[in-house]
C-alpha positions in Angstrom: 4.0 7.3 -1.5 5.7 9.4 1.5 9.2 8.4 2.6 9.3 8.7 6.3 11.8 10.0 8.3 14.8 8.7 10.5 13.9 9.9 13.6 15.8 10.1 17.0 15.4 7.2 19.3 12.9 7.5 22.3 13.9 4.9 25.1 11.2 2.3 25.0 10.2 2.3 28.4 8.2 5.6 27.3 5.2 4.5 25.6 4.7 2.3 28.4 5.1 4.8 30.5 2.4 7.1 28.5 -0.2 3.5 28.5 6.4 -2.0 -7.1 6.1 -3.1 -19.7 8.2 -6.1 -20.1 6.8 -9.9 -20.1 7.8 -11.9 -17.2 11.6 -13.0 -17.8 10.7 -16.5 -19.6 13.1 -18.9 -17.5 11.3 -21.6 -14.8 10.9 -19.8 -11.7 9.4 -21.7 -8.5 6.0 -21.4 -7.6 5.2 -19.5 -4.3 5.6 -20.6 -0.8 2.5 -20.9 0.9 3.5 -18.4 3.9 0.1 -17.7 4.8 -0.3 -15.6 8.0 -1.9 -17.8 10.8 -5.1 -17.3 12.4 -3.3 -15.6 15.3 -0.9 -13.0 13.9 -0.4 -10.4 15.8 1.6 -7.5 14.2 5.1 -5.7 15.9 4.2 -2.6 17.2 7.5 0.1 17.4 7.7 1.9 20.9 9.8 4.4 18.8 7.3 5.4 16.4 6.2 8.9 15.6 2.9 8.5 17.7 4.9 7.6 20.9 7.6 10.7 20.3 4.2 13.1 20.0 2.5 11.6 23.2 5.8 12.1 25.1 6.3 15.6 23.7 2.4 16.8 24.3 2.7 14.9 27.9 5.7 17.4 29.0 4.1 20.3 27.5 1.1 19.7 29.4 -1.4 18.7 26.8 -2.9 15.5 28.4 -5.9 15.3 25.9 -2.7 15.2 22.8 -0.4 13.0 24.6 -3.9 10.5 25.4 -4.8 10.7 21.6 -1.2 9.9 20.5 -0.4 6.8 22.7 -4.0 5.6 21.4 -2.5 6.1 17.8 0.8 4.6 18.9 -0.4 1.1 20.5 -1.1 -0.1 17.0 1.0 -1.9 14.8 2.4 0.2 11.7 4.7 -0.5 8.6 8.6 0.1 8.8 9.6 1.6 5.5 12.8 0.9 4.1 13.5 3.8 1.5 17.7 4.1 0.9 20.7 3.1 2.6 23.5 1.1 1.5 22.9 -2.6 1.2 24.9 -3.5 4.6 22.9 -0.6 6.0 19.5 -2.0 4.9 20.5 -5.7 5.9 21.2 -4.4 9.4 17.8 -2.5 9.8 16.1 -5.2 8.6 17.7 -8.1 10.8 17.6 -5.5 13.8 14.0 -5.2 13.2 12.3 -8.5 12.5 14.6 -9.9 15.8 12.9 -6.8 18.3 9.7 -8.5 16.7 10.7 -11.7 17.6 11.6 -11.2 21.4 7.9 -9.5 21.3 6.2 -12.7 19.6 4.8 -10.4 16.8 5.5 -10.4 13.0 6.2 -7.1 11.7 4.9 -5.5 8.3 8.2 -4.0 6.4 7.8 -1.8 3.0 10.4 -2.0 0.3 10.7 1.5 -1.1 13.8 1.9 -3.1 13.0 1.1 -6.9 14.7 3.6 -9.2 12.8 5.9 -10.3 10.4 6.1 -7.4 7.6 8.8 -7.9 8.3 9.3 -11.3 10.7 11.7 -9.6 7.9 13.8 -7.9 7.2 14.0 -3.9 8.4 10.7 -3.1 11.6 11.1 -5.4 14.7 9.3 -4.7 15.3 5.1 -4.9 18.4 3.8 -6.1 20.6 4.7 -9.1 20.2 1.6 -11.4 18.8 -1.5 -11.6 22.0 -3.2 -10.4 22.3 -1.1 -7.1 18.5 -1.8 -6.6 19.4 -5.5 -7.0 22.0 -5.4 -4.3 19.8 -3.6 -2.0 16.9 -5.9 -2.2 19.0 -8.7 -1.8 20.3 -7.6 1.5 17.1 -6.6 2.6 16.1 -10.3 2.1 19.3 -11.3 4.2 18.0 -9.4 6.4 14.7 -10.9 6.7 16.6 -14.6 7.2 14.2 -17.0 9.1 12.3 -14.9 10.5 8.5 -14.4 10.0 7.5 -10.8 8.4 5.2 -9.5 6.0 7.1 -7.4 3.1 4.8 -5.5 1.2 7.0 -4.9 -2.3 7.3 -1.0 -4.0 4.1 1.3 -3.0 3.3 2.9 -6.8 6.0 1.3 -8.4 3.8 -1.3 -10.6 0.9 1.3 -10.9 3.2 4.0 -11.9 5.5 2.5 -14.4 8.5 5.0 -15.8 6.3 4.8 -19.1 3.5 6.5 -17.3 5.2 9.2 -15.7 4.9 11.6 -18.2 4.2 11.4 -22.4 8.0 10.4 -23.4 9.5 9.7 -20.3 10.6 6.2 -22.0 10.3 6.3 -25.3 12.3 3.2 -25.9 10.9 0.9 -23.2 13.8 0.2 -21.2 13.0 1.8 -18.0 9.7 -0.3 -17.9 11.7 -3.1 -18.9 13.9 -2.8 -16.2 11.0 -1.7 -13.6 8.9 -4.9 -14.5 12.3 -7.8 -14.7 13.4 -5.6 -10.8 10.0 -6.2 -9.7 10.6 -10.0 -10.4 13.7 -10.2 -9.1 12.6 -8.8 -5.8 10.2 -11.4 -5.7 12.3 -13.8 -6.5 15.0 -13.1 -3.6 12.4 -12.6 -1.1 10.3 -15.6 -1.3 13.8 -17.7 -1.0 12.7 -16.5 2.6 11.1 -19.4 4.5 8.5 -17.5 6.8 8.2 -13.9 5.1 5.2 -13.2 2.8 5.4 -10.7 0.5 3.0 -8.5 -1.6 3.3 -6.9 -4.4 2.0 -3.0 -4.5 -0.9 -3.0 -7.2 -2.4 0.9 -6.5 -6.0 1.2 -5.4 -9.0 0.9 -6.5 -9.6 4.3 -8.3 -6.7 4.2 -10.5 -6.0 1.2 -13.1 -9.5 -0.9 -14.5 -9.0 -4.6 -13.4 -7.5 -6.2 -16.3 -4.9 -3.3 -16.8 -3.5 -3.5 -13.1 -3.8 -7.8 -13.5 -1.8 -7.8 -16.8 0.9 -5.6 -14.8 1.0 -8.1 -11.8 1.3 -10.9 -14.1 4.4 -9.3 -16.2 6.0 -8.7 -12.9 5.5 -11.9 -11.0 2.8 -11.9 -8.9 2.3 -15.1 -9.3 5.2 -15.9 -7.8 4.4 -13.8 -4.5 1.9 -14.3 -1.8 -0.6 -11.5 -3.2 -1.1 -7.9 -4.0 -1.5 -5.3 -1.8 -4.1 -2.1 -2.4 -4.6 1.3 -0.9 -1.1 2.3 0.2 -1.1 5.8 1.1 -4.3 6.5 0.2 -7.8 7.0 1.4 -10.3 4.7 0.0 -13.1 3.1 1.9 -12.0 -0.7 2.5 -15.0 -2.2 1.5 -14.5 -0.9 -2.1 -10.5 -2.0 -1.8 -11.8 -5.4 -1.0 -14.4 -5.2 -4.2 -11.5 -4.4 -6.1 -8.5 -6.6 -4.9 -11.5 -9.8 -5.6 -11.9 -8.5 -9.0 -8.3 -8.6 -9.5 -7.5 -12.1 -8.0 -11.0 -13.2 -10.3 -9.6 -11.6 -13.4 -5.6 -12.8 -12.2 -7.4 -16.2 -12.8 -9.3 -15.9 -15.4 -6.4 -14.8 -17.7 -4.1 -17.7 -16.7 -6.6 -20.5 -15.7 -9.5 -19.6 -16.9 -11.2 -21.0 -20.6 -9.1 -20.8 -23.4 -10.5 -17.4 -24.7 -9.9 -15.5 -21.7 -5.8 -16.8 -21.3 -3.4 -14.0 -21.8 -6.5 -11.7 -21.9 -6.8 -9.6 -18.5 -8.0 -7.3 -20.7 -11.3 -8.8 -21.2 -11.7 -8.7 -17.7 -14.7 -6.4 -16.4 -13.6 -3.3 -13.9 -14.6 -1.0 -12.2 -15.0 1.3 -15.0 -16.6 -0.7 -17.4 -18.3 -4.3 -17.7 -19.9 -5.9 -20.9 -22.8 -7.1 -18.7 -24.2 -3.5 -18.1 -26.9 -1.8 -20.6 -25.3 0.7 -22.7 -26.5 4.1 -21.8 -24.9 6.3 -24.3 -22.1 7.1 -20.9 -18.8 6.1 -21.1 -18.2 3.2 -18.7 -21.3 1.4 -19.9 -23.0 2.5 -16.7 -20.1 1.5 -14.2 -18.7 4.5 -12.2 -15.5 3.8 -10.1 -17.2 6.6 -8.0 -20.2 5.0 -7.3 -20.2 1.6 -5.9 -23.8 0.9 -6.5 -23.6 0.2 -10.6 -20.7 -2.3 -9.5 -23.0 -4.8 -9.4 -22.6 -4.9 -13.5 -19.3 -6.0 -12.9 -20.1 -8.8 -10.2 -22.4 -10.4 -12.8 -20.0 -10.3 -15.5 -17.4 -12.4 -12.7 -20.7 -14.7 -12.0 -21.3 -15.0 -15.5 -17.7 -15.8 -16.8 -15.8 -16.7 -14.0 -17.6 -18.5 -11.7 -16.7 -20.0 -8.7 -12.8 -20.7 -9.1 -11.1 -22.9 -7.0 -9.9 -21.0 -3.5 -7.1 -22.3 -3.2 -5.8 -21.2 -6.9 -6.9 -17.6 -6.4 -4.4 -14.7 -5.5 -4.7 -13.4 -1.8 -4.3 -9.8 -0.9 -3.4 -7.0 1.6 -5.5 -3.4 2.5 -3.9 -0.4 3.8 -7.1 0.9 6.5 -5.1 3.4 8.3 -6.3 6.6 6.8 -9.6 5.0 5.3 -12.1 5.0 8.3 -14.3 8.1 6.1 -12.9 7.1 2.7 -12.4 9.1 -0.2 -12.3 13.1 -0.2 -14.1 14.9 -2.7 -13.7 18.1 -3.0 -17.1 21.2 -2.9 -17.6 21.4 -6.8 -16.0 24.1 -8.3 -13.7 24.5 -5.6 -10.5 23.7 -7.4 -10.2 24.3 -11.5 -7.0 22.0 -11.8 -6.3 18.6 -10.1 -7.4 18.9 -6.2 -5.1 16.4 -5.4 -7.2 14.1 -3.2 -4.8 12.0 -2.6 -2.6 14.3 -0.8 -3.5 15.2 2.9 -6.9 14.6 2.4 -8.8 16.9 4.8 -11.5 15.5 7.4 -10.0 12.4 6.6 -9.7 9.2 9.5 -8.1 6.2 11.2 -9.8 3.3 9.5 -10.1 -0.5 10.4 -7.5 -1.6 12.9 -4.7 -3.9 11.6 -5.7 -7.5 12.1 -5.5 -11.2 9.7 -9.5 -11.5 10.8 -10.8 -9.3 7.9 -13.6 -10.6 7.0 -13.1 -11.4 3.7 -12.2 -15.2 1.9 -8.8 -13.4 -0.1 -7.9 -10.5 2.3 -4.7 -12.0 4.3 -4.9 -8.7 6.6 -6.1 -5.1 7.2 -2.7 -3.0 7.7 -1.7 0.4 8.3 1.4 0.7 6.4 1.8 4.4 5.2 2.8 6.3 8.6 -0.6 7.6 10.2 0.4 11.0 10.7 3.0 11.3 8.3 2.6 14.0 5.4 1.8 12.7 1.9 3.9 16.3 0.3 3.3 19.7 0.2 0.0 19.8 -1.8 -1.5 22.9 -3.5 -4.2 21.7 -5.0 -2.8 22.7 -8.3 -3.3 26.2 -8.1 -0.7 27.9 -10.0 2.1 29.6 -8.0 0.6 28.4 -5.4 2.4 27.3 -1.9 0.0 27.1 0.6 -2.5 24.3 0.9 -6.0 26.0 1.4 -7.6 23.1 3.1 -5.1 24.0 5.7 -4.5 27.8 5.4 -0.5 26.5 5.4 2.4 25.0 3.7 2.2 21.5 4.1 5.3 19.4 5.5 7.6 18.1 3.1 6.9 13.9 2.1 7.1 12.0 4.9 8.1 14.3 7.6 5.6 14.1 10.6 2.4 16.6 10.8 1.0 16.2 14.7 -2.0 18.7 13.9 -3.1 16.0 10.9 -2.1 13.0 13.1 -4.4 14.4 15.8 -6.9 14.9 13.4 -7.4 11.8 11.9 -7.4 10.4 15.6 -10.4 12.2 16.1 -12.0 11.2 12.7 -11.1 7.6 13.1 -14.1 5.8 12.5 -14.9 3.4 13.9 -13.2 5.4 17.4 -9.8 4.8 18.3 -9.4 2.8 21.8 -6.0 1.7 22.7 -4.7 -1.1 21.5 -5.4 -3.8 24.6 -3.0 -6.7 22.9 0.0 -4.6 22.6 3.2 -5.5 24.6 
């Protein structure tokens, strides 16, 4: 994940003026509120984003084709992130936010980004020192929240990259996991005392953890006790395999926990998108499922018709899907371009604005289509893992630091966006 920036305030009259392994802790926790968003949502859009400080800046510098692009970009509704700050700083962003939200009859979308350890320590490093400051914070962040509505989407990476994963050793003992997974409850915990806030809990995307590994984390850390999971922050993968995936997981979240009595506690027999029992061995590894290529996925559908069934809807887990820099999907890079890791995560070239932000997705357990990482924000200062290297050679430069705005890349996937960007006719 990025961490944006604080930014200077523009006055808000301009755009206008432009047009997160331990078990779950064992003690009787309630079950979720049913928060779900209504039919109508519509989702806060910030006059002071990014977007709107570009248009204003390529409007006085006479580039009218910029300054068009960027208040396209900035009529949509984005995620605020929450990344540090004291916890009567972070209760005082918070409340100041989800009341400008209120004025404007919108519901905004808020990430929780402070879990120690954040980024294993790598681009997005920082989070707070211990588990007790982390505690503190997130419980003024949910002061902050009150009464009002808001959807809280709940650690980018920090489930899908446990302190245990970050490198071999990094916790020998266990206790950082520990610590990670019983935080991520708490959080979830504190927030759902909330009475119209719906939170999600980050579970990676769909080209990292296999079904039942990603569902046995959500489990240990609470999900149940949350409105749903969310998929794809930050990243770059085509929503139609995000919403394959998050179904798989809310299937296989049910299947371990309600499902017959050989398949409780086991998300692990769950089929994924790497491999499924119902496909024909073909000597591969994956028994002919390729995360890369949706069309052997169907191995894994049958192996849900075949051992799930039809669950009850209202008993399966809901989810959320970052579309803001998804509209091409996935980058993969010439072959033999790069000998190390190309990093196609990271500022993904020829990438583009995906499916617009909206509750009428489409789909029986997506709650919403989001943009919540920053459109136009860097992900680091990739390299593509050449050695020594500095300069990103997608981009002939050196790539702005995590979260510090890139106007040449926002423009860009503007102009990518697929389907095209129009301006956003219900913003206020």
């Amino acid at each position: 994940m990025r961490i944006p920036l604080h930014r200077a305030v523009l006055p808000a009259s301009a755009l206008a003026l432009l047009v997160a392994a331990a078990p779950a802790a064992a003690e009787a926790r309630p079950a979720p509120a049913s928060h779900t968003l209504a039919p109508d949502t519509r989702f806060y859009v910030d006059p002071d984003s990014d977007a709107a400080h570009q248009a204003f800046t390529d409007l006085l510098h006479g580039d009218y084709d910029g300054a068009t692009a960027m208040t396209k970009l900035a009529s949509w509704p984005e995620a605020a992130w929450f990344t540090d700050g004291t916890p009567d700083q972070v209760e005082s962003r918070v409340r100041t936010l989800v009341r400008r939200a209120e004025r404007t009859g919108t519901v905004p979308v808020l990430v929780a980004y402070n879990i120690p350890l954040r980024d294993c320590s790598q681009y997005s490093a920082g989070g707070a020192q211990s588990d007790a400051e982390y505690r503190a914070w997130i419980g003024a962040f949910a002061r902050g929240l009150g009464r009002s509505k808001a959807v809280v989407v709940l650690e980018p990476d920090g489930l899908a990259n446990l302190p245990a994963d970050c490198a071999p050793g990094a916790d020998p003992t266990g206790e950082l996991t520990a610590g990670r997974i019983a935080d991520l409850n708490h959080a979830i915990d504190v927030l759902e005392q909330q009475p119209n806030s719906v939170v999600y809990l980050d579970a990676g995307n769909s080209h990292w953890h296999g079904v039942g590994a990603i569902t046995e984390r959500l489990t240990q850390a609470g999900v149940g006790r949350a409105q749903g999971f969310s998929l794809n922050v930050s990243n770059y993968f085509a929503t139609d395999r995000s919403t394959h995936y998050g179904t798989w997981i809310s299937q296989c979240l049910w299947f371990a926990t309600k499902g017959p009595d050989w398949a409780k506690g086991h998300p692990d027999r769950c089929a994924s998108q790497y491999y499924s029992p119902s496909a024909p061995n073909d000597g591969q590894p994956g028994n002919a499922v390729n995360a890369d290529d949706p069309s052997t996925w169907h191995w894994t559908d049958q192996w849900y018709r075949e051992n799930v069934g039809t669950p009850p809807a209202a008993e399966l887990t809901h989810f959320v899907v970052d579309t803001g820099r998804a509209g091409r999907g996935g980058w993969t890079p010439p072959a033999g371009k790069y000998s190390g890791d190309p990093q196609t995560w990271c500022n993904a070239p020829g990438r583009g604005v995906g499916d617009r932000p909206t509750v009428n997705t489409g789909v029986p357990l997506a709650d919403a289509f989001l943009w919540i990482k920053t459109v136009g924000q860097s992900d680091g200062q990739c390299n593509r893992s050449i050695p020594g290297g500095t300069v990103d050679p997608e981009y002939g430069v050196v790539d702005p630091a995590a979260g510090v705005w890139w106007p040449e890349q926002a423009k860009s996937l503007v102009r990518e966006a697929s389907p095209a960007l129009g301006f956003n006719t219900a913003w206020r």
